[in-house]
N, C-alpha and C positions, 0 to 999 in steps of 0.2 A: 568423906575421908580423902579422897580423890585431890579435892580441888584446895582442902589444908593442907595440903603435902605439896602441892604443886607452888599453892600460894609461897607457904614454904620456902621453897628452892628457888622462885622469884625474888623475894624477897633477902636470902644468903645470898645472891648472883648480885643484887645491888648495891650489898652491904659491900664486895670486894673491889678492891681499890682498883680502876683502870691502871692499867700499865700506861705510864707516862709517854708518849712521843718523844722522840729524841729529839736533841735541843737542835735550832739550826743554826748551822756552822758556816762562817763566811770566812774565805782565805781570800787574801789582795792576787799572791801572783802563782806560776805554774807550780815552781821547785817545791814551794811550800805548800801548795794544795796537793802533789801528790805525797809529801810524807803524813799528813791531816788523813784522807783518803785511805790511806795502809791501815791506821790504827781505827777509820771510822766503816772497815769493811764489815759488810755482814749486816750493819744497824744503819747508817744511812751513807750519803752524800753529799760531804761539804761542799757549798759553794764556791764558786770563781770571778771575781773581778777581771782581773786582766784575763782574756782568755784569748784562743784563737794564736792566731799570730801577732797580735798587737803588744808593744814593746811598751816597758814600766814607765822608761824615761820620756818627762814631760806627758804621762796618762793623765786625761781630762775625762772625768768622771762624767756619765752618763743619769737619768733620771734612774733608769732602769739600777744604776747602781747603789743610788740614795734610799732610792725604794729597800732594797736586798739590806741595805746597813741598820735601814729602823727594824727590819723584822728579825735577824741574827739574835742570837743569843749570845753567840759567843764570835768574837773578832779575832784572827790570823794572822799578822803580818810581821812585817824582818823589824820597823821601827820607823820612826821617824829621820833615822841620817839613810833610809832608803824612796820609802814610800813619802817624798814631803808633802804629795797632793792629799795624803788621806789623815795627816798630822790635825790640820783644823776640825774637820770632819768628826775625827775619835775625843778631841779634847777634854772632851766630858765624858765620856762613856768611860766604866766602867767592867764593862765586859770584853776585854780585849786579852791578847795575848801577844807581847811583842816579843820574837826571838832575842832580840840586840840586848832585853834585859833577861834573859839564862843566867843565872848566875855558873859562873864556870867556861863559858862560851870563850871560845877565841877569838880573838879579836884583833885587827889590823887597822897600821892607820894607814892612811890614802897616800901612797906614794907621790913627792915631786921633787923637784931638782933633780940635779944629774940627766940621766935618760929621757926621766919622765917630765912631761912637758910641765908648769905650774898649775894647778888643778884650778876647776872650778864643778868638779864632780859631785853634783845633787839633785839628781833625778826631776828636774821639776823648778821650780822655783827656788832663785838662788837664797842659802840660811848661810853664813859663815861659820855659824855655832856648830853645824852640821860638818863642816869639811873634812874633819880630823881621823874620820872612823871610815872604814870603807863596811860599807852595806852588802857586802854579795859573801855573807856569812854561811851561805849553804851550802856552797862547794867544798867544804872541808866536811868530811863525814861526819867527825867526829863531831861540831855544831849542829849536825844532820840527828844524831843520836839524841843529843840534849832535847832536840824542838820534841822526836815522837816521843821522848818518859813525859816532857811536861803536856804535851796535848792530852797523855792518858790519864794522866792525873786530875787533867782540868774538866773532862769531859769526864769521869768514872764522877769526882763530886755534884758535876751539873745533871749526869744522869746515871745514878747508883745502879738501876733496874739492867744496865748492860755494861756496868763495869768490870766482869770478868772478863767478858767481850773485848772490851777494851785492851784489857793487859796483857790479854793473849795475842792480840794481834801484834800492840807496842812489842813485843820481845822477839815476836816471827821477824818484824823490822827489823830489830835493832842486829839481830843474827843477821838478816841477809844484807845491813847495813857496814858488818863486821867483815861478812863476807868480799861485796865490792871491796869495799877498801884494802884489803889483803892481795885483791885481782888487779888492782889498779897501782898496788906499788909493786909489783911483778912487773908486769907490762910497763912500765915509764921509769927504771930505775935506768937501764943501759941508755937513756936518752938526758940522763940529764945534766951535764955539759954542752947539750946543743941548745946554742944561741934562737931565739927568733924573736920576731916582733909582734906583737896581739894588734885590733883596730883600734882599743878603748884598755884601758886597764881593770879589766873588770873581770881579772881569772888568778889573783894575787891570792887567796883562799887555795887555789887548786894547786897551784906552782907550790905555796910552802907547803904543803902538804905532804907532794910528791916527789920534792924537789929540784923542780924544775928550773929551768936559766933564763928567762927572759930577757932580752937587752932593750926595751924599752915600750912603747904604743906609739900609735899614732895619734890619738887623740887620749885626754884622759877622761874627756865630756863629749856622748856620742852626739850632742847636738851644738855639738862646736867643730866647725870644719878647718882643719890646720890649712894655713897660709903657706907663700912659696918657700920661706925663708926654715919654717920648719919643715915642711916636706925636704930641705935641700940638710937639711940638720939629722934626718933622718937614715937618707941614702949612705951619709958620709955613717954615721955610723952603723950603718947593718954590713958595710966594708971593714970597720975596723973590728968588728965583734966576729965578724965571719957566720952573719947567719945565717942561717940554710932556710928559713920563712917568715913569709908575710902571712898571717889570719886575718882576715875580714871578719864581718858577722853578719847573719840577718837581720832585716830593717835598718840596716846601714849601705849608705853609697856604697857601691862594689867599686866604682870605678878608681875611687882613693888607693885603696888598699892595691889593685891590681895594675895601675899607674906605680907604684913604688915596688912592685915584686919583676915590673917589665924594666925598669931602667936600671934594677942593678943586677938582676939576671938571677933571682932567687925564686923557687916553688910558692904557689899559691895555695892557701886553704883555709877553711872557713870552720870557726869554734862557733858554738851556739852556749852563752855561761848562762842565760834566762829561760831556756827550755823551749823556744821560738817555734822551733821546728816537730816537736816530739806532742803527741795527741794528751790531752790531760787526762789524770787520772792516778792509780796507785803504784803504776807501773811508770810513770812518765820520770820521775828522780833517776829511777837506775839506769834508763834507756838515755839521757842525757848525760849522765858522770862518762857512762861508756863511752858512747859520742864524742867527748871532747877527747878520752885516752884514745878514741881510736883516728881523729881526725890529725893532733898530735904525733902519732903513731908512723900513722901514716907517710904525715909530710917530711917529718927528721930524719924518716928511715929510710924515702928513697934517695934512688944513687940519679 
């Protein structure tokens, strides 16, 4: 009787369906794996391509990364007018997720003429087809929102078995997504009439956002180093704008940026718009938005 009743309940236990593993999640760069991260708390841990401190522009992919791309299930990234090194790579694939196609997303195109020097801004390997759209979509919150409903959605269909999980996490986001952005146009509304210069133009998302004034970059391709004739195009106008700073960034020459804030006698400080500085994870987006209001903050404010 014993071992019919055991057999039994061996055989109910095999009949039930395994709970599926959660799918594995690859993000390309920080911003974007910590909003993935938020919504994939609790169930797992998407992957990271770019990680560490190593900078997007011109990333030369690793075996170790080729490896991580056949095994994902599902692909992360802003799109192709950002990440061009992983554009070949996804060609075919199927399983991707590009921010830049959100329907609803905002969207900017790449500043030049005037201020801003003539572009050649594409991360990587020059596309002309690419030039028109500027890629650093996640500094606007509100493209920040879009990415985590559609992460939950794409991940609730690939794995049903934790798509409450999912929703609940996406909407704790998207509140404390609501949140920043209410904190962060408090904090930068009385600054924005004040003039300054960025290293690269790659904070045009955050400025409209907040409405901020920038009067130009120094570069608009962080791996293009401006010659004498613009550095001297520069000086003359952070005189005529009256601006109170120069922003460097990391993984770029300091010496540029702090050569042009010593000769015309303006404050120096250092924006981080790729999350360079900030540890990966789910908390990395909001420690970075902060970061840049408070590096901002900072420099306009003092006397």
């Amino acid at each position: 009787m014993r071992k019919t009743l055991l057999s039994a309940l061996i055989l109910a236990c095999l009949a039930l369906p395994a709970q599926a593993e959660p799918p594995k999640v690859l993000v390309s760069i920080k911003p974007l794996h910590s909003l993935v991260a938020s919504v994939m708390q609790g169930v797992a841990e998407p992957g990271l391509i770019v990680s560490g401190n190593s900078s997007p522009h011109g990333y030369t992919m690793r075996p170790s990364d080729a490896r991580a791309l056949e095994q994902a299930k599902l692909i992360i990234w802003v799109g192709k007018e950002f990440e061009t090194w992983l554009e070949r790579p996804l060609s075919k694939r199927q399983d991707t997720l590009s921010m830049m196609s959100l329907p609803g997303l905002t969207r900017l195109d790449t500043r030049e003429g005037g201020v801003w020097e003539p572009h050649a801004h594409d991360h990587g390997d020059h596309h002309d087809e690419h030039d028109e759209t500027d890629g650093h979509v996640w500094l606007d919150t509100g493209n920040a929102t879009l990415l985590v409903k559609a992460v939950s959605d794409r991940l609730s269909a690939l794995d049903p078995a934790h798509a409450s999980r999912y929703a609940a996490n996406a909407e704790a986001t998207r509140q404390r997504l609501a949140a920043l952005d209410s904190d962060l146009k408090a904090r930068l509304a009385p600054l924005a009439q004040r003039p300054y210069v960025v290293f690269h133009d790659a904070h045009q998302y955050f400025e409209a956002r907040y409405g901020l004034s920038p009067a130009g970059a120094i570069t608009v391709d962080p791996e293009r180093h401006p010659g004498a004739k613009r550095m001297a195009a520069l000086r003359e106008r952070l005189k005529s704008a009256k601006a109170a700073c120069v922003f460097g960034e990391p993984g770029t020459p300091t010496a540029t940026a702090r050569n042009l804030a010593e000769s015309t006698g303006i404050r120096l400080g250092q924006l981080d718009p790729e999350g360079l500085l900030v540890e990966s994870g789910p908390e990395s987006y909001f420690q970075q938005m902060q970061g840049l209001a408070t590096a901002i903050a900072e420099c306009l404010s003092a006397r």
